[in-house]
C-alpha atoms as an extended CHARMM CRD file, in Angstrom:
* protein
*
       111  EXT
         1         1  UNK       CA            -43.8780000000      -51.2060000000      -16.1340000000  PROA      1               0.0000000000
         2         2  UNK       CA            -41.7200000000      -49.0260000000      -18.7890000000  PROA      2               0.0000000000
         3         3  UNK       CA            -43.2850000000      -46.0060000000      -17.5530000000  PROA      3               0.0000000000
         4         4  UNK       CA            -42.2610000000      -46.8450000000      -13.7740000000  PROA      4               0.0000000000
         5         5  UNK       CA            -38.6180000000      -47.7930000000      -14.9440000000  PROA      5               0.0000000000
         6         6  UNK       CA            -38.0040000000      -44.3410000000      -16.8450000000  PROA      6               0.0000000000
         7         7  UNK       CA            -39.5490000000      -42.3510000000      -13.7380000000  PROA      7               0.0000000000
         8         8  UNK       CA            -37.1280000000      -44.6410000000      -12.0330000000  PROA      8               0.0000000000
         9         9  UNK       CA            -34.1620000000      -43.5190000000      -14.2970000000  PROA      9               0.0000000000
        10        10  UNK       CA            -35.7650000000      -39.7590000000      -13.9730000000  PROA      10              0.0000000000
        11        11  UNK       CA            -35.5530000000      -40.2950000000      -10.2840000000  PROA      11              0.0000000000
        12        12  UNK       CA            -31.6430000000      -41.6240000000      -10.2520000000  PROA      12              0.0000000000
        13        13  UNK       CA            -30.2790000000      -38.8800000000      -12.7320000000  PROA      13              0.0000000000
        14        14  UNK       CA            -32.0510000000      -36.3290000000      -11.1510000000  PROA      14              0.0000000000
        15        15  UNK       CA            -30.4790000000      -37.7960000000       -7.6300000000  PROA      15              0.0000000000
        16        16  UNK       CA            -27.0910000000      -38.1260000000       -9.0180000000  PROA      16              0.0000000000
        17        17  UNK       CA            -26.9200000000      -34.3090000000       -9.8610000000  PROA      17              0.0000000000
        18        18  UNK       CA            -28.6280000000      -33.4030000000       -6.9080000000  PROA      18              0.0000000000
        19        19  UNK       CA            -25.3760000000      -35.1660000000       -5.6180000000  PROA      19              0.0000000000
        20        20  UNK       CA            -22.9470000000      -33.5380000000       -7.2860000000  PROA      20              0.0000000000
        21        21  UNK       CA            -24.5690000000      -30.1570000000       -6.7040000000  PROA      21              0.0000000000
        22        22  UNK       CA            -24.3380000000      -30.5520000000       -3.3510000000  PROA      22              0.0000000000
        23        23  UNK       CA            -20.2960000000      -31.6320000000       -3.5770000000  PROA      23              0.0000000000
        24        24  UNK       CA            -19.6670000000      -28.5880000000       -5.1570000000  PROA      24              0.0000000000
        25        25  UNK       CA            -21.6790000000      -26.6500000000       -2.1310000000  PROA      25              0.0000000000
        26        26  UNK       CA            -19.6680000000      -28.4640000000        0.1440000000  PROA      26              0.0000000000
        27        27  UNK       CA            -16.2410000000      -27.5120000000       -1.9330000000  PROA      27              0.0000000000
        28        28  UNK       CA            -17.4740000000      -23.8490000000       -1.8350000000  PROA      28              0.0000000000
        29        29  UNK       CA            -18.2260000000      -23.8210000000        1.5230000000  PROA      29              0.0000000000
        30        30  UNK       CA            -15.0170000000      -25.1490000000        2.6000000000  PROA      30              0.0000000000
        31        31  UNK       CA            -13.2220000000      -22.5370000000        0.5340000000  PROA      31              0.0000000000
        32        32  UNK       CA            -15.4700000000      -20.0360000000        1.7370000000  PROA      32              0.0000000000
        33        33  UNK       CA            -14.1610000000      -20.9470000000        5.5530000000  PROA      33              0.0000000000
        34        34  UNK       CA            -10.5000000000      -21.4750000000        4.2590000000  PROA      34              0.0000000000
        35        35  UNK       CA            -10.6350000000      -17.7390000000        3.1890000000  PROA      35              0.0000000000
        36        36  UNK       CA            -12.4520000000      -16.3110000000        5.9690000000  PROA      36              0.0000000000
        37        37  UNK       CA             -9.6480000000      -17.9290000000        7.7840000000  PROA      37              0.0000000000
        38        38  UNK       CA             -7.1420000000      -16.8890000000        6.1990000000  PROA      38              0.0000000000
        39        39  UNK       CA             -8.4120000000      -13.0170000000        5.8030000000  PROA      39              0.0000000000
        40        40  UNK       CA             -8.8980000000      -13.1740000000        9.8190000000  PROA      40              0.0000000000
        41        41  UNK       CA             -5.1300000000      -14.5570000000       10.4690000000  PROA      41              0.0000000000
        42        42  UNK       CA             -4.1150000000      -11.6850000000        8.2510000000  PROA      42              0.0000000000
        43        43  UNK       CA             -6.6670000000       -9.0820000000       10.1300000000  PROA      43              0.0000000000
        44        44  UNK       CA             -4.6440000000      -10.1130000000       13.6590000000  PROA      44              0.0000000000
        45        45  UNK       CA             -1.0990000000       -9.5860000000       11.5880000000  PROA      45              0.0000000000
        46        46  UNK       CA             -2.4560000000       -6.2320000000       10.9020000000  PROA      46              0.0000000000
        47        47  UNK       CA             -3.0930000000       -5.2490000000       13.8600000000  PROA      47              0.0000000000
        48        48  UNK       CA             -0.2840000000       -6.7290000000       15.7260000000  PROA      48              0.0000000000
        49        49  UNK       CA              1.8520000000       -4.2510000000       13.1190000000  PROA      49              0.0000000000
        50        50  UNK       CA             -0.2520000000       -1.2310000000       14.3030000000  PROA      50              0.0000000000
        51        51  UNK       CA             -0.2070000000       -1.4490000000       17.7260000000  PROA      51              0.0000000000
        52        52  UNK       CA              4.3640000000       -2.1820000000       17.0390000000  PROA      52              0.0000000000
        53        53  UNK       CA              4.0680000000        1.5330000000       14.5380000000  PROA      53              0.0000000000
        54        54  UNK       CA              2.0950000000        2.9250000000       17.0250000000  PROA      54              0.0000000000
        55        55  UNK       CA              4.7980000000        2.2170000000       20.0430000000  PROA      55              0.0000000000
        56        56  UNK       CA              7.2630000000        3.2220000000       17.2830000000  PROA      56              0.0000000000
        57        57  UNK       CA              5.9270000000        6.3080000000       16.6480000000  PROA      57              0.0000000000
        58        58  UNK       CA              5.6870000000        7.3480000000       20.0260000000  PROA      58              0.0000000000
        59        59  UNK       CA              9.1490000000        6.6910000000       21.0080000000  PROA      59              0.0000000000
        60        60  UNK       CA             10.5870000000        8.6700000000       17.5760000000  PROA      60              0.0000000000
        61        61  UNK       CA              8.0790000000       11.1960000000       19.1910000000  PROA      61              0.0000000000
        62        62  UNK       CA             10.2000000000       11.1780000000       22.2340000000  PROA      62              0.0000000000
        63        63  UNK       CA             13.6550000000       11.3380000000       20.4210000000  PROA      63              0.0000000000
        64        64  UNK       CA             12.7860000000       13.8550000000       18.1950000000  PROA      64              0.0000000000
        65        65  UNK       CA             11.5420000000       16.0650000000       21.7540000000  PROA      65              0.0000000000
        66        66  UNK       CA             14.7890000000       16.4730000000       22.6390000000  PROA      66              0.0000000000
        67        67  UNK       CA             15.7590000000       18.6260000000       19.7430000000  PROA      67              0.0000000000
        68        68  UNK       CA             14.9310000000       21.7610000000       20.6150000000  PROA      68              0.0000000000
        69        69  UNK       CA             15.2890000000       24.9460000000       18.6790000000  PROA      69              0.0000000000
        70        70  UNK       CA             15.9730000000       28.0690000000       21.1450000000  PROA      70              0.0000000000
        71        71  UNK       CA             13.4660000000       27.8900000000       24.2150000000  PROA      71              0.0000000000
        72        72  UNK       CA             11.0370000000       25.6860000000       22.3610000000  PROA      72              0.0000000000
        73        73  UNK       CA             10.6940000000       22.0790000000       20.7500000000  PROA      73              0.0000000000
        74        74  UNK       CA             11.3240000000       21.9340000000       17.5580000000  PROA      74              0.0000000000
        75        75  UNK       CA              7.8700000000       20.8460000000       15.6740000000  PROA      75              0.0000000000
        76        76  UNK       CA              5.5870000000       22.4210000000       18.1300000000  PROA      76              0.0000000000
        77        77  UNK       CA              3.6620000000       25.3950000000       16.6420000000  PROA      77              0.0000000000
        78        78  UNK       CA              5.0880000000       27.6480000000       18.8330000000  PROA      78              0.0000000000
        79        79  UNK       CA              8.8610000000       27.2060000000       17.5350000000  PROA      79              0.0000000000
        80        80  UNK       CA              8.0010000000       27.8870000000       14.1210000000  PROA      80              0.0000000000
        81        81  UNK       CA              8.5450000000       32.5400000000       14.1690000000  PROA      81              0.0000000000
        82        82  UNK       CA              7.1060000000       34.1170000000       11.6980000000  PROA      82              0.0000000000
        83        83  UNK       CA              9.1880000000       35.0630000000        9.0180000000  PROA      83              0.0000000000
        84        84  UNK       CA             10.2320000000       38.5950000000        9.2240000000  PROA      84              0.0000000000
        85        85  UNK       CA              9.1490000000       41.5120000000        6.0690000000  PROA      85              0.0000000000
        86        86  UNK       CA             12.2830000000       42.3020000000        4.5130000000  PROA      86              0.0000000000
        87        87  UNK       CA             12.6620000000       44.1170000000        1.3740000000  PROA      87              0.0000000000
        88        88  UNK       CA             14.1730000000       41.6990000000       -1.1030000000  PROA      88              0.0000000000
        89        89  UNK       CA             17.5850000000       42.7320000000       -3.4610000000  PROA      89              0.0000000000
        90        90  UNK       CA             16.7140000000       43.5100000000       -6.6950000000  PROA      90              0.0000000000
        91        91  UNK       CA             18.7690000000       41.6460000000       -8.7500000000  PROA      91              0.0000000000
        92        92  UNK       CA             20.9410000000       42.2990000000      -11.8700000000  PROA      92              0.0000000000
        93        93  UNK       CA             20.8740000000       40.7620000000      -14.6450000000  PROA      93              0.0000000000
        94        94  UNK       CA             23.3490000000       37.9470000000      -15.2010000000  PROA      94              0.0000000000
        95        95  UNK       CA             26.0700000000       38.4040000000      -17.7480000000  PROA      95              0.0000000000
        96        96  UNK       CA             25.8870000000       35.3930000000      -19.6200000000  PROA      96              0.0000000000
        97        97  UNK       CA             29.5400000000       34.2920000000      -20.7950000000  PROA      97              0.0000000000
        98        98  UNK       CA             29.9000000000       33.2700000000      -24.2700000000  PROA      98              0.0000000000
        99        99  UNK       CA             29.1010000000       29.3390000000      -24.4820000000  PROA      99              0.0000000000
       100       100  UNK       CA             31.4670000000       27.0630000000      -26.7540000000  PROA      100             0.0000000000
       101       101  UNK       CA             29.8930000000       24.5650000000      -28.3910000000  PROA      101             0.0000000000
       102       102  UNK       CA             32.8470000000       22.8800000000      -30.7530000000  PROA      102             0.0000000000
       103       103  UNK       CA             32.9490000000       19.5600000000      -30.5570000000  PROA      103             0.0000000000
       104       104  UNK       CA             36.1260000000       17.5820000000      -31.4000000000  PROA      104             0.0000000000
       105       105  UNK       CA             34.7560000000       14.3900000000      -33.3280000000  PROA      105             0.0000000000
       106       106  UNK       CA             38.2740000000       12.9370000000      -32.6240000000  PROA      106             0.0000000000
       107       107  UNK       CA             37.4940000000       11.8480000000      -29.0370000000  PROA      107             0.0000000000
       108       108  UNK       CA             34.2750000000        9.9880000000      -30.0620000000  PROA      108             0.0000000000
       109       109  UNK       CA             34.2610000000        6.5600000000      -30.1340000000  PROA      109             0.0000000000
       110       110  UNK       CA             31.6730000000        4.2950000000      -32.3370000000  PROA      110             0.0000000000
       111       111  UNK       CA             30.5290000000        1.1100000000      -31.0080000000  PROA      111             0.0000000000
């Protein structure tokens, strides 16, 4: 009889954390879902704010199409001209003129 009543006890402990383990699944589980949730809400935000950059970026596309430098819009490959071989100035030297560096003490305040 002693042996049946500590299999018995065996048997309920072993139950009872069998229990609890599967509490703390079910708490996991239901974070698990709460995240998934939350990183899918956050997915469709996403997206929703590409698709508005997108239509953005098309329409500054537009405004900017009306600036156009000569014949040609500006930004398009064509409008940028090559820049043209000129002989560069030499360049003199630069007279440097003498620099004062007196300082009058007098105007100095100390905190």
């Amino acid at each position: 009889i002693r042996k049946t009543a500590e299999l018995v006890q065996e048997i309920t402990a072993a139950s009872e954390e069998q229990s609890q383990s599967a509490g703390q699944i079910n708490t996991a589980m239901s974070q698990l879902n709460q995240t998934t949730q939350q990183n899918a809400s956050a997915s469709e935000e996403l997206s929703a704010t590409a698709e508005e950059m997108s239509g953005q970026a098309q329409q500054l596309q537009q405004m900017m199409a009306m600036f156009r430098v000569g014949e040609e819009e500006a930004g398009s490959p064509a409008a940028r001209r090559p820049a043209k071989a000129t002989k560069k100035p030499t360049r003199r030297p630069r007279e440097e003129a003498p620099v004062d560096l007196a300082v009058d003490d007098a105007e100095f305040v100390r905190y």
